[in-house]
C-alpha positions as MATLAB code, in Angstrom:
seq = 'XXXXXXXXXXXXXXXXXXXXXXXXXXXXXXXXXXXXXXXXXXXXXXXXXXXXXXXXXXXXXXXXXXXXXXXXXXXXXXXXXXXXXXXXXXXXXXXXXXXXXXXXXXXXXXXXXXXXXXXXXXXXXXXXXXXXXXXXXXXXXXXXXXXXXXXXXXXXXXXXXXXXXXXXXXXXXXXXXXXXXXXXXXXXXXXXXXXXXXXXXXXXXXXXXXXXXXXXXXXXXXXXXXXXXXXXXXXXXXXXXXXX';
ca = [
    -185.700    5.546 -180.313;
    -187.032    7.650 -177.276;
    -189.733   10.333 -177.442;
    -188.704   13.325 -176.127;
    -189.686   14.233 -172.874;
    -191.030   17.317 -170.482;
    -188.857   19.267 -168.211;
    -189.346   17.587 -165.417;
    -188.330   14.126 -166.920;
    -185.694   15.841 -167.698;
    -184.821   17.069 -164.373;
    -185.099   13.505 -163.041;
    -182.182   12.118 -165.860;
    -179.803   14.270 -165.172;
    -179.952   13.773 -161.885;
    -179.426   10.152 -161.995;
    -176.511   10.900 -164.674;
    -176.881   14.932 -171.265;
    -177.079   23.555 -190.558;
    -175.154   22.166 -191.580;
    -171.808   20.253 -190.920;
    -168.746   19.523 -193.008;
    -165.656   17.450 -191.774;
    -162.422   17.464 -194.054;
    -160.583   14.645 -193.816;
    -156.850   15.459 -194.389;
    -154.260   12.336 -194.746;
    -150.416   12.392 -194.134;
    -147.909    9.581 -193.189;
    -146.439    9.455 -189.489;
    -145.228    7.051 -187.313;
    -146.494    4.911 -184.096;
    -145.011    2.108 -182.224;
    -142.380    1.406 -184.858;
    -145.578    1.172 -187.759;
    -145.997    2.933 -190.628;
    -149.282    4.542 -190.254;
    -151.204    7.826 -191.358;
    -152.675   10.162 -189.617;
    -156.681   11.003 -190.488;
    -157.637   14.626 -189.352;
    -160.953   15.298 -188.829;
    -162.438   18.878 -189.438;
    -166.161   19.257 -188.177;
    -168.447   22.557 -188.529;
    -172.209   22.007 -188.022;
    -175.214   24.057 -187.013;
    -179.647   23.695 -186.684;
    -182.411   24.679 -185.647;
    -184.756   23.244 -183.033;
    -188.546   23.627 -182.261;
    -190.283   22.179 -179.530;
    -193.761   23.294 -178.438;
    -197.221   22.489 -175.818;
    -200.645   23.443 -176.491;
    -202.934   22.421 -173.233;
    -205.699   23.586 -171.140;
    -203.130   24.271 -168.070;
    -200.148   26.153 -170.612;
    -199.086   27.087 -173.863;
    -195.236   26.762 -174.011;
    -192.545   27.349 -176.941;
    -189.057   26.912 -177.513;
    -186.301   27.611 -180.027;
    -183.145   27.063 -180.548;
    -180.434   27.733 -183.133;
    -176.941   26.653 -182.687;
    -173.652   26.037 -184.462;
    -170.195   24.065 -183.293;
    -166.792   23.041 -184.796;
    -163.785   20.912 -184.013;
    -161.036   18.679 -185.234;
    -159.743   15.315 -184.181;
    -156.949   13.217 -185.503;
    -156.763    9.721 -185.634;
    -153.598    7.547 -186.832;
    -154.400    4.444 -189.166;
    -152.532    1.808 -190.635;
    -152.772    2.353 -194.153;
    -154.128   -1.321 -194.946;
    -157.297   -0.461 -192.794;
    -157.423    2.884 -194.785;
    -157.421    1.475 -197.945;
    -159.777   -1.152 -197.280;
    -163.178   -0.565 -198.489;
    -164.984   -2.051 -196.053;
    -163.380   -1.143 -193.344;
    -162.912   -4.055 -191.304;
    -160.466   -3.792 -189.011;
    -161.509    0.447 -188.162;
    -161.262    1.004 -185.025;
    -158.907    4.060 -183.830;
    -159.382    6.847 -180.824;
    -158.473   10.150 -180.338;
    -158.926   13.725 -178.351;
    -159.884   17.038 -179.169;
    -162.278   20.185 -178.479;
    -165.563   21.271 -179.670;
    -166.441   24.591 -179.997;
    -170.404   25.989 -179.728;
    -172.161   28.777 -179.999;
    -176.306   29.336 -179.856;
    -178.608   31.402 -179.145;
    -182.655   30.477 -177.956;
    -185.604   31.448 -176.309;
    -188.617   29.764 -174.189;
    -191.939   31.338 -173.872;
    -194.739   29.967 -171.793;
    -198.429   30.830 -170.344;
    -199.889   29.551 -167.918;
    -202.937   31.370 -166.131;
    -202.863   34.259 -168.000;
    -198.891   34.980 -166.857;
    -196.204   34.884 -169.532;
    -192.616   34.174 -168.635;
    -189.702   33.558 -170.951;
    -186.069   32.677 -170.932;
    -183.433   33.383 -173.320;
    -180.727   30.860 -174.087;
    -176.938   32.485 -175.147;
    -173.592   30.599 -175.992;
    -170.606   31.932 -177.288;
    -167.537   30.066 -178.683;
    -168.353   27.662 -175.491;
    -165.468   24.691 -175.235;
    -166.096   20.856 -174.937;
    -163.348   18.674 -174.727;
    -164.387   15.401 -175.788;
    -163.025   11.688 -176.941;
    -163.940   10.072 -180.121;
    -163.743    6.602 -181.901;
    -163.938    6.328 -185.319;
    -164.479    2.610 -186.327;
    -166.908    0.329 -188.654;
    -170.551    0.873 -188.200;
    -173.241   -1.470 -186.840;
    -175.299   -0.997 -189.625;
    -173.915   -2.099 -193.018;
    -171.447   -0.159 -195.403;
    -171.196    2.669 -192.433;
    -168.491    4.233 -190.362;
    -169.695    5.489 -187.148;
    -168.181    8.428 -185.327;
    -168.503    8.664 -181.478;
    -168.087   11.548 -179.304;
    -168.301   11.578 -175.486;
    -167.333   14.357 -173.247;
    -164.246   14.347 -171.204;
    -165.669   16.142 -168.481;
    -168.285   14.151 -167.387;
    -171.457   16.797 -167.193;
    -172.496   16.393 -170.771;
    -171.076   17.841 -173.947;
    -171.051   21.853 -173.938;
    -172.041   23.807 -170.352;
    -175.272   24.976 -170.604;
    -175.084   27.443 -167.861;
    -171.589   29.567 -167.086;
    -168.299   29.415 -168.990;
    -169.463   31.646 -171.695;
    -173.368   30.353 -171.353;
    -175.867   31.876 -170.026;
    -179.470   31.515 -169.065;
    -182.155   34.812 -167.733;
    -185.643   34.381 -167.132;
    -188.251   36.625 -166.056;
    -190.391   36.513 -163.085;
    -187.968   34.673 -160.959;
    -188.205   31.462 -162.786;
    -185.547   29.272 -162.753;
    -183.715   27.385 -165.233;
    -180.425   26.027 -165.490;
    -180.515   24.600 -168.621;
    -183.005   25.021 -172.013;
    -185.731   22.069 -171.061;
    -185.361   20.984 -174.455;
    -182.484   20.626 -176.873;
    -179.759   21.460 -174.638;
    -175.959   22.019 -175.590;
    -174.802   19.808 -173.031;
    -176.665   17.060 -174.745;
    -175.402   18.088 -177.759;
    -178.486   20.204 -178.962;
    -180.646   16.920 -178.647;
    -184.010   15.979 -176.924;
    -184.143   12.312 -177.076;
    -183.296   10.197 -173.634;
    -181.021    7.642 -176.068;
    -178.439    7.618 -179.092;
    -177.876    4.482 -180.487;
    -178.812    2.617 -176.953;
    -176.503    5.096 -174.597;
    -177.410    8.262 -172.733;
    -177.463   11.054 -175.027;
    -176.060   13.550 -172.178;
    -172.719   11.033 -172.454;
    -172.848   10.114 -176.281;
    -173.392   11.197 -179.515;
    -172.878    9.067 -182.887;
    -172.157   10.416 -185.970;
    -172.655    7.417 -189.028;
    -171.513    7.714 -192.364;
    -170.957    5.703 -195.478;
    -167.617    3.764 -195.219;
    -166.970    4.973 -198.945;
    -166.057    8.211 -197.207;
    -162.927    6.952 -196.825;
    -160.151    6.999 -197.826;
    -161.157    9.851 -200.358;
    -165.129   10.684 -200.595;
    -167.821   12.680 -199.531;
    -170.934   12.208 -198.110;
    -174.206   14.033 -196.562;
    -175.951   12.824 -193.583;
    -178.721   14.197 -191.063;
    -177.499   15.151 -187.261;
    -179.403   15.611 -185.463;
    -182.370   14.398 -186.463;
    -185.170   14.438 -184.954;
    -189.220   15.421 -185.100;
    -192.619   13.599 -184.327;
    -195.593   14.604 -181.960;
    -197.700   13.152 -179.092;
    -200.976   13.802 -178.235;
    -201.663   12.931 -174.306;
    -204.916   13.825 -172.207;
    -202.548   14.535 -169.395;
    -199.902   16.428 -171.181;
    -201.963   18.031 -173.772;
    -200.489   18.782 -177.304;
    -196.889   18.315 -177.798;
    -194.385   18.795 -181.173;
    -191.011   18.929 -181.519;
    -188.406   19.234 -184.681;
    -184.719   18.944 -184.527;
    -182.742   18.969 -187.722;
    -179.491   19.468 -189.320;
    -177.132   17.923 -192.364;
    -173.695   17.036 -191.949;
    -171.828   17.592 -194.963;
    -168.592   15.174 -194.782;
    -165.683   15.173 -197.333;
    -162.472   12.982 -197.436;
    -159.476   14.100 -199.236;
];
């Protein structure tokens, strides 16, 4: 997994490319290309808090961030993948929007000048795609999200988002944990960009009845650099998931 970076590494990615959560899995027969299937409708709610901070010589520098988002997707299954407990043969796509809201702030210091920005999003829309199939990992389902759009998940800046600073700093985007990587700060998820992809994994006893409680995001550590100075970050949430 990749350490979180500072803004300007930031800056450079994005360039060259972005609490709690329950899902209610709701089941009812339907029809597709003359099979008998059933359709799997997803219900997602989740929320954290993030902390990121630098203690150095040059700067002292904070920034926090607390944010929510729902959706729903739907997904039709034959019912012999459903009912199999492993899962094998899971592998079925689908369409829908995200909604986010969150609010944050960055303070820093640097030479004896404070400046801070505040972070606001409300009700912000993210159309995305997602594939639910069998995990990499053993007795897992993984669910993956990518945004239709192209620019990362949620906007961080317009369409109901906003970002103000003081002392004509500029910012387009939180340097850390921002929505349109889906409230992460790590480069990667699960080997792909995190501003294109986010994976959700569960157990596969979720389905076709269960429930299940996992941690997104997660994320925390430290690194202590001569050139960088004192960094810290923490980025956690559950996901609550029930099938039924």
């Amino acid at each position: 997994m990749c350490r979180p970076y500072d803004t300007p590494v930031r800056d450079v990615v994005q360039l060259a490319a972005a609490c709690a959560c329950a899902a209610v899995v709701l089941l009812s027969p339907t029809a597709a290309s003359g099979l008998s299937q059933r359709t799997v409708t997803v219900t997602l709610a989740g929320g954290g808090k993030a902390f990121w901070k630098l203690d150095s010589s040059r700067e002292t520098s904070r920034l926090t961030l607390k944010y929510h988002w729902h959706g729903a997707l739907s997904f039709a299954v034959p019912p012999p993948v459903l009912a199999d407990p492993k899962h094998r043969r899971l592998s079925v796509s689908s369409a829908g929007t995200l909604v986010g809201t969150w609010t944050g702030q960055y303070r820093t210091r640097k030479s004896g000048r404070l400046t801070t920005c505040t972070y606001r999003g409300s009700k912000v829309k993210s159309r995305v795609t997602a594939k639910l199939a069998k995990g990499r990992a053993r007795n897992t389902l993984e669910l993956t999200l990518h945004p239709r759009a192209g620019k990362g998940f949620f906007s961080d800046k317009g369409r109901r988002a906003t970002v103000r600073c003081t002392n004509q700093y500029v910012q387009s985007a939180p340097s850390h944990f921002a929505p349109s990587w889906f409230f992460r700060d790590n480069l990667q998820d699960h080997g792909r960009l995190t501003s294109d992809t986010a994976v959700i994994v569960v157990p596969s006893r979720l389905l076709p009845r269960g429930s299940a409680t996992v941690a997104f995001p997660d994320e925390k550590g430290r690194n202590d650099s001569v050139a960088l100075g004192h960094l810290a970050w923490s980025n956690r949430a559950e996901t609550a998931v029930r099938a039924r």
